[in-house]
Each structure stands twice: as C-alpha cells, then as structure tokens.
C-alpha atoms as one frame of an Amber mdcrd trajectory, in Angstrom:
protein
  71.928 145.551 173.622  70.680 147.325 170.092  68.726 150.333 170.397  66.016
 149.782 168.425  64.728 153.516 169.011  67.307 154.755 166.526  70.039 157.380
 167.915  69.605 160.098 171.003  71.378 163.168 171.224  74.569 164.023 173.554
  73.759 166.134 176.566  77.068 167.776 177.688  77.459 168.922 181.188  79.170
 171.945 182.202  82.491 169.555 183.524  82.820 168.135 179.561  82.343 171.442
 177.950  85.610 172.567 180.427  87.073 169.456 179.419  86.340 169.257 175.719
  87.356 173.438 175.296  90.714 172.161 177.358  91.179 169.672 175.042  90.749
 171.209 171.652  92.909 174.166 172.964  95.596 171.353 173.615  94.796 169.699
 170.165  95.009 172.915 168.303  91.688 172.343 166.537  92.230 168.807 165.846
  89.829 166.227 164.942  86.306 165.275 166.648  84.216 163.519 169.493  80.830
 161.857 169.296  79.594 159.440 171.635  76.642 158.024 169.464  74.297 154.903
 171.620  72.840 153.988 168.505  75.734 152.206 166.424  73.952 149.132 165.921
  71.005 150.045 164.243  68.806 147.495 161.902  70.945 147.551 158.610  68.220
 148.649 155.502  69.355 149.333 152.395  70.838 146.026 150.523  75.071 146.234
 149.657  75.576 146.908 145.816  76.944 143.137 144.507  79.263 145.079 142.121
  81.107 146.187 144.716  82.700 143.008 145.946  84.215 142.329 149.415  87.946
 141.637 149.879  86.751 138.499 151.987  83.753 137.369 152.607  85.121 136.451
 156.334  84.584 140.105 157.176  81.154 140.386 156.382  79.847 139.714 159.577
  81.814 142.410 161.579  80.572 145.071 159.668  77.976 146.963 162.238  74.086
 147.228 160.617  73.173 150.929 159.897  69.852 151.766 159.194  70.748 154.677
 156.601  67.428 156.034 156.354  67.153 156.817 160.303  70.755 157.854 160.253
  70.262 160.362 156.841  66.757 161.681 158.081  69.019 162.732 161.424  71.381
 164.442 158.899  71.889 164.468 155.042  75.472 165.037 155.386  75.704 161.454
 156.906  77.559 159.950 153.807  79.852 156.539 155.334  80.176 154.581 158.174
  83.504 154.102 159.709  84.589 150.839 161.911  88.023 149.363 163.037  87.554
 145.915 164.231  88.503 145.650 167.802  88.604 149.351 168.580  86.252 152.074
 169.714  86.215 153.243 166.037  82.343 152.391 164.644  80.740 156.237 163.836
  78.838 157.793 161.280  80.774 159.854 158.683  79.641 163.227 157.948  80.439
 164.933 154.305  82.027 168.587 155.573  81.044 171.562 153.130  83.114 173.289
 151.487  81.642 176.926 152.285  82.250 175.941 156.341  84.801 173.680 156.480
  85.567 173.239 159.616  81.870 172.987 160.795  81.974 169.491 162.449  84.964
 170.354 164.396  82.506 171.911 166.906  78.769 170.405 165.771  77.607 166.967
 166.005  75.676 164.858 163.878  72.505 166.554 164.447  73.845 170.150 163.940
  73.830 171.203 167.028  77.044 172.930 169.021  79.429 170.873 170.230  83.022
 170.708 171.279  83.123 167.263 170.899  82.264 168.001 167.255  81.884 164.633
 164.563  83.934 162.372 162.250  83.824 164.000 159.457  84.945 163.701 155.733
  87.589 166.633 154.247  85.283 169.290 152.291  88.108 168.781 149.207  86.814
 165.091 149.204  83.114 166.885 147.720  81.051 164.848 149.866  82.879 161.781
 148.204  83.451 158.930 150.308  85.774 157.309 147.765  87.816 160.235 146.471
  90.930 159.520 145.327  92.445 160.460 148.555  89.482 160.056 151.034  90.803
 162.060 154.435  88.453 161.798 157.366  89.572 163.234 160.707  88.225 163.061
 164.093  89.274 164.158 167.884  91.706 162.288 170.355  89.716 161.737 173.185
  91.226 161.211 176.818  88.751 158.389 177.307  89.701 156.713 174.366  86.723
 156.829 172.140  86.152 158.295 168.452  89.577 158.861 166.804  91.707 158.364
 169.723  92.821 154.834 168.931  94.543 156.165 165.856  97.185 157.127 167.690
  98.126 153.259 168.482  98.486 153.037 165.092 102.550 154.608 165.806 103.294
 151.320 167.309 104.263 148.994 164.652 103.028 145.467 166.985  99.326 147.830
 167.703  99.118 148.329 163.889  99.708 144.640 162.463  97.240 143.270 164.662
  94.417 146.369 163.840  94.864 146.380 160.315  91.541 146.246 158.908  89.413
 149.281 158.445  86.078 148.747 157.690  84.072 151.545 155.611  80.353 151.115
 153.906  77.965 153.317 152.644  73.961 153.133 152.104  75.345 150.799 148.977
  78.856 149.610 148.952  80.798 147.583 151.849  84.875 147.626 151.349  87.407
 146.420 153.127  90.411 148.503 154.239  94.044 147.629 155.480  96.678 149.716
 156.796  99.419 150.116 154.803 101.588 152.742 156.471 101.559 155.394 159.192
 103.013 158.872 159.567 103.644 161.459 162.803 103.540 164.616 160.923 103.544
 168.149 162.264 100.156 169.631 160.696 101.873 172.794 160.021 103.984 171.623
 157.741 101.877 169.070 155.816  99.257 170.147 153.222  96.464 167.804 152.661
  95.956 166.563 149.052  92.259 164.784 148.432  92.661 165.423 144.564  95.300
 164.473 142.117  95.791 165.793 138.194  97.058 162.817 136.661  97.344 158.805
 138.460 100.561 159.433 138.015 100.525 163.072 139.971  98.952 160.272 142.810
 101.164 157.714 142.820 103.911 160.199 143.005 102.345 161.436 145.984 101.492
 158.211 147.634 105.029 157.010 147.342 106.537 160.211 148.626 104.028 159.875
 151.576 105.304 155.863 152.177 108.850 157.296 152.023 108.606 159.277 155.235
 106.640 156.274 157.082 106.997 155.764 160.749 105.399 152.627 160.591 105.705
 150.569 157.170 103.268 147.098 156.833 103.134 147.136 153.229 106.615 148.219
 151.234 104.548 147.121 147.752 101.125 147.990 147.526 100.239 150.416 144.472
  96.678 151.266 145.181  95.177 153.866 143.174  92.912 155.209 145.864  93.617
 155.502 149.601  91.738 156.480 153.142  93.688 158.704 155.372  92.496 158.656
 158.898  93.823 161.522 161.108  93.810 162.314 164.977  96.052 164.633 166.961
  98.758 163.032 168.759 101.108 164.373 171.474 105.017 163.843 170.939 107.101
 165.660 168.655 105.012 168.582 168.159 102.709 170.769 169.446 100.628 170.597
 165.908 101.070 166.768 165.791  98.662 164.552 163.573  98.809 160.464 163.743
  97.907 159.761 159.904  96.578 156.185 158.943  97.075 155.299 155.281  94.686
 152.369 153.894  93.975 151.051 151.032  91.230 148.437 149.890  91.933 144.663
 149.976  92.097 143.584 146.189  88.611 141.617 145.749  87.843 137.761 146.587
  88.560 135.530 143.166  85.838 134.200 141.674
C-alpha cells in the first residue's frame, strides 16, 4: 500500500541497538541499514528527455520518489537506488567530505543510528555520476538494504539480478552488472576519480582482471557504479563489490 504521508522515522529498540553495535563490530565498520516505509512515494519532478533510457521496458519498475518530500527530509538526499527483484529500493545520501563516514551511524534524517544510510563516497563530491560512482551500505542479517549484494558472488544469482536501477530528481538510467569482486578492504583503495580516461580504463580493466564473477568480458564503459557491502568468507575485512555500468541507450 503507498504511504501517501511521505516517510516516518526508525524507532530502534534497545534489542536492535545490541544487535546493530554486534553487527558493525562484526562488519568492521562496513556499510549501512535503513528501513525506510515510504519508498513509494508520488514521483514529482519530470525525467530529463536528454537522458535517454537503455529500454523503455524498464520504465515502469522504476519506484516514484517524490524528491521534494524526500530533499526537504534531507538535502544530502542526491539518488535513488533500486535492484529489481531485491530488497534494494533506498534513498542515496551524498557523504561530506569533512565527516566522511557520517552515514555509517546516522540515518536519513540526521539522527544517530547504527543502522546508519546508503550513502554515496565523499570522493564522489556529492556526484551521483562520477566517474567511478561508489555507494556502500550495511549487510543486514534480515536481508534488507545492502545485504543482497552479497548474492551477487554467485555467478547463476548475478545473471538473473543484473539490472540496477539509479534516478535522480532529473535523470533515470539503467544499470547492468558487469563483474563482481570479494576483496579484503584492507588491501583495496577506493578510486572515485581518474586523471586521464585512459588512467580509468586502466583501472577498470585491472579491476575486471581479478573478477570473481565475470558477465561481461567486453564492455568499455567510461563510467561505472560500484556497489559495496561486507561479506563474510575469506576475510575478516571482506567487501562484496558490484561493478555496473549503464545500458548503451535505445536507437532511435
């Protein structure tokens, strides 16, 4: 049923604080929860036509936002993330670059939370689009937020949850998977901006090179989403990372 009232706040109980401090000590800091009721609100601004839609098939699973509700909650709102046949459909918010790691532990409405929010890399400079967008969020036991990332390490999982679906108060695109990696955080430095295209497609194909999962051996893209979680395996500082790129556009 849409909530037409717009979004409510989380109330956390004593048990999920436990819980959520348990878990973050487990995850080493990684990622974020929010359990938002209001995903589905009335969609208001109208999508920029320049920015065209790899299919126009997909245009109907892309959730309505009503930005101005969702910005007025928080300016920092810049995206909206959703992965079709997942839990994945949140509000991204833009982290700054003089507190980082701010949304690890606040939700949308700045308030404390150990559940924290999806949020955007402060490299990416509130940019949505940079040239390597990476938004993070927490694994959650119950499976919401980022915790379906972690499926992505299963090769059958990925193929058929390839689409990524990403808009903003004026742009729709459409995102597929291209590759995963299971890296150990510790030993991966994040990159958001490159010096040259070349310095990024350097990068992107020594990124492909260590896949775990590989649906895409060709693509060249020359701007990427990387969605990270924390997963448990190999490592103690383990990170499922989801490489996407955007479907080329619909001929005319």
């Amino acid at each position: 049923m849409e909530n037409k009232a717009g979004p409510r706040r989380l109330k956390i109980s004593l048990g999920q604080a436990v819980l959520g401090a348990s878990l973050i000590v487990l995850a080493v800091g990684c990622c974020t929860y929010l359990w938002l009721s209001g995903r589905d609100a009335r969609f208001a601004n109208p999508v920029d036509p320049l920015d065209k839609i790899g299919d126009s098939s997909y245009s109907s699973e892309f959730p309505e936002v009503d930005w101005a509700a969702w910005q007025s909650v928080n300016p920092d709102i810049v995206g909206w993330i959703s992965v079709p046949g997942t839990e994945i459909s949140y509000p991204v918010v833009a982290a700054s670059s003089a507190n980082p790691t701010w949304y690890l532990t606040h939700d949308v409405y700045g308030n404390f939370n150990l559940f924290g929010s999806i949020y955007l890399d402060a490299a990416c400079e509130d940019n949505l689009f940079a040239q390597n967008a990476v938004i993070s969020g927490h694994h959650m036991r119950d499976g919401s937020m980022f915790a379906a990332l972690a499926n992505f390490a299963d090769e059958d999982w990925a193929c058929d949850h390839q689409t990524v679906l990403v808009q903003t108060p004026s742009a729709r695109r459409v995102y597929e998977v291209e590759f995963v990696r299971v890296v150990n955080a510790k030993n991966e430095p994040k990159r958001c901006n490159f010096a040259s295209s070349e310095d990024f497609s350097n990068w992107y194909g020594s990124q492909r090179a260590h896949a775990d999962v590989m649906l895409d051996r060709l693509s060249q893209p020359d701007q990427v989403m990387s969605l990270v979680t924390c997963s448990y395996g190999r490592w103690a500082n383990e990170r499922t990372v989801v490489y996407c790129s955007q479907m080329d556009p619909a001929p005319h």
